[in-house]
C-alpha positions in Angstrom: 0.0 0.0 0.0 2.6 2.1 0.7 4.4 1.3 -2.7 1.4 2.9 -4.4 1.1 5.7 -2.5 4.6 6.8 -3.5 4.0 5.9 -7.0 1.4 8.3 -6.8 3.3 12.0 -6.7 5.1 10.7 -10.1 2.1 9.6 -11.9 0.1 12.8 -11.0 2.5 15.0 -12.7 2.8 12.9 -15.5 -0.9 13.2 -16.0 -1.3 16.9 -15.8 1.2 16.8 -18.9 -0.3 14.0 -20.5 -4.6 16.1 -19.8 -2.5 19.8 -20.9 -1.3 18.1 -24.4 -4.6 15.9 -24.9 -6.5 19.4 -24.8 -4.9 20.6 -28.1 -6.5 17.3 -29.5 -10.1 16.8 -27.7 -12.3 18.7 -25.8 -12.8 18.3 -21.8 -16.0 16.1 -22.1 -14.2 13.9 -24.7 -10.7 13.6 -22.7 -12.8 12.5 -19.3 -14.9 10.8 -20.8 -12.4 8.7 -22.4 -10.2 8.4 -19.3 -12.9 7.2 -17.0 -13.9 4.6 -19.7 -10.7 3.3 -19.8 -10.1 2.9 -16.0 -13.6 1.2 -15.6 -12.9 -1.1 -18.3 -9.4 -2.2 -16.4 -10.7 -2.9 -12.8 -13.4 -5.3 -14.5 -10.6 -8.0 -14.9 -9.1 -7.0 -11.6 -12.3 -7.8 -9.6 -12.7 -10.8 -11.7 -9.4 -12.0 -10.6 -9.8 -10.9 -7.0 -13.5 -12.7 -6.2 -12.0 -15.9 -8.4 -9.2 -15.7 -5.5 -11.9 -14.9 -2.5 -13.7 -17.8 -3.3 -10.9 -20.4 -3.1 -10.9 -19.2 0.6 -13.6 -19.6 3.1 -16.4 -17.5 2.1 -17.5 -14.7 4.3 -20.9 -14.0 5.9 -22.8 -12.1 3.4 -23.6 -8.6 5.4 -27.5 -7.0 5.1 -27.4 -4.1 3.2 -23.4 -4.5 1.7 -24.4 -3.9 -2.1 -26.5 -1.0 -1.2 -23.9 0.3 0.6 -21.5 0.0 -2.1 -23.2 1.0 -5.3 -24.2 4.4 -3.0 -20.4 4.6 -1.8 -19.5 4.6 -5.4 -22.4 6.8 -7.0 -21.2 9.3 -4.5 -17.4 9.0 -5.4 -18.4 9.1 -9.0 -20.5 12.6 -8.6 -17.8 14.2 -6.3 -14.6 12.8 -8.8 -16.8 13.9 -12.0 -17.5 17.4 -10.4 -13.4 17.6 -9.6 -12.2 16.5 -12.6 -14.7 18.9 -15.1 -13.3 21.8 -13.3 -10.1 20.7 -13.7 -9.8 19.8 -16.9 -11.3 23.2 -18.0 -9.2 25.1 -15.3 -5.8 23.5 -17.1 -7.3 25.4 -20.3 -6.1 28.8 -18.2 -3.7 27.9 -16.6 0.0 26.8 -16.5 0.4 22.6 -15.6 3.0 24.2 -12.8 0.2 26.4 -11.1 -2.6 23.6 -12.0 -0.5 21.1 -10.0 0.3 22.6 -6.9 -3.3 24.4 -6.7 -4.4 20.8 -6.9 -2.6 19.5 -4.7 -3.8 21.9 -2.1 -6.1 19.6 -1.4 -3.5 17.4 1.1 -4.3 20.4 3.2 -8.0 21.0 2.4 -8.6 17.7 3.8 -7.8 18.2 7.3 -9.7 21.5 7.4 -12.7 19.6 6.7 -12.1 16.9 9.2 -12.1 19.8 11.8 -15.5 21.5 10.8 -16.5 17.6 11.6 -15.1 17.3 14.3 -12.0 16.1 14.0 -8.6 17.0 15.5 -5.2 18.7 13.9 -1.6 18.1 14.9 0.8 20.9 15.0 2.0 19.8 12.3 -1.0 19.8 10.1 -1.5 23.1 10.8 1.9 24.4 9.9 1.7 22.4 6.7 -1.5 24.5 5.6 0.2 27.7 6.2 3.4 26.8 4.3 1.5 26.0 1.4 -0.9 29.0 1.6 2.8 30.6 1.1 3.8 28.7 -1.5 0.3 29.3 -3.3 0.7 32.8 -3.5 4.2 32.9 -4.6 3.1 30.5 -7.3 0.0 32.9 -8.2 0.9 36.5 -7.6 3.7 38.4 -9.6 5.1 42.2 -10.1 3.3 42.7 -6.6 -0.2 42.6 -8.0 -3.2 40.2 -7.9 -2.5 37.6 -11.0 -4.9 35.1 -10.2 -6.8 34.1 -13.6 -10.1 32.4 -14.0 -7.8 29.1 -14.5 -6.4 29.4 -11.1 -9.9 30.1 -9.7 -11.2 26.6 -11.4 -8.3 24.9 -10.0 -9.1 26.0 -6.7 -12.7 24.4 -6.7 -11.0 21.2 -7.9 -8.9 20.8 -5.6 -11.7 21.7 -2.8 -13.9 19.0 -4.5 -11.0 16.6 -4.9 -10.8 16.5 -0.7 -14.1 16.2 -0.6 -13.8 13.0 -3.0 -11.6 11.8 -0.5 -13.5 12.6 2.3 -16.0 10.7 0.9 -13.8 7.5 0.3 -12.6 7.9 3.6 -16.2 7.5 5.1 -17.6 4.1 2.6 -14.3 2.2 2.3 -13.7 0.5 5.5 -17.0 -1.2 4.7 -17.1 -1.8 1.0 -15.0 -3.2 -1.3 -12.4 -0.8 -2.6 -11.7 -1.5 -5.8 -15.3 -2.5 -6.9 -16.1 1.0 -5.8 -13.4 2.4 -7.9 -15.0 0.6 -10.8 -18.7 1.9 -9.9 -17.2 5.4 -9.6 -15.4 5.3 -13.3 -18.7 4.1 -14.5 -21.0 6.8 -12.9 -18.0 9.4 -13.3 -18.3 8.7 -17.0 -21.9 9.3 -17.7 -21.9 13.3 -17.4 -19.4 13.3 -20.0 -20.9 11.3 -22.3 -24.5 13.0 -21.9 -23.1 16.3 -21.9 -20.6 15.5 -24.9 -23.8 14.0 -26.8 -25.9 17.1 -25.7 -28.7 15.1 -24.0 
């Protein structure tokens, strides 16, 4: 697990090049659209191969309610991750993929905000983290000692605010569904808005 969390900084800068060039090709619909399509399509085989494996073992009480719970867990990761990733993808239009990524990745520090206003405590730490990158935000943003934030910067900004609440959300239905079935669910359901919206229905 924690192997793929460090292969994540890598791979996120990657795709902020990769969604920057595909723009000059595709429209923001089409590009998303695409993208969740494709990672839908490659969990498929993935839970294949994981529930062959679970049922070689000893089969686990079947829980009331589980498959509710799970198809809501990833309707609601679908809606927050489609929501984050339109504003992205149209923010990136307006903006630099240097400023796009590290307004993005605000949202390390977004996240624990949100935990308080529900509740939940802060280290020290935490707190000193948000403050650096508030720094680092503005140095980014602002130049010759004027406001410089563009519309691109603004869209960015409600990503990455909708990206912690995605997480927020996957922090609240994971310990109790299964993880990457709700990935799957969440490509799927992220996918539709595109597709409609790209069709004009």
């Amino acid at each position: 697990m924690r192997f793929c969390c460090r292969l994540q900084p890598p791979y996120g800068g990657v795709a902020f090049v990769a969604q920057s060039v595909g723009m000059d090709y595709v429209g923001p619909y089409t590009f998303n659209c695409v993208r969740c399509l494709m990672g839908g399509v490659v969990l498929l085989p993935c839970i294949w191969f994981f529930d062959r494996k679970n049922k070689r073992k000893e089969q686990a009480p079947v829980i009331p309610g589980a498959r509710k719970t799970l198809v809501t867990g990833g309707i609601c990761c679908g809606v927050a991750l489609c929501l984050a990733s339109n504003f992205q993808q149209f923010g990136i239009q307006y903006t630099t993929v240097g400023k796009a990524g590290f307004i993005t990745a605000c949202y390390i520090v977004i996240v624990p905000v949100l935990g308080l206003l529900l509740g939940k405590k802060c280290s020290p730490v935490v707190a000193g983290a948000v403050v650096l990158s508030l720094a680092g935000l503005y140095m980014l943003c602002m130049s010759g000692g004027e406001l410089s934030v563009n519309k691109g910067d603004l869209l960015m900004l409600v990503c990455a605010f909708l990206f912690a609440v995605h997480i927020m959300v996957i922090d609240f239905f994971s310990p109790v569904v299964d993880g990457v079935k709700m990935s799957c669910i969440q490509f799927f359901c992220q996918r539709y808005p595109f597709r409609s919206s790209h069709a004009g229905l």
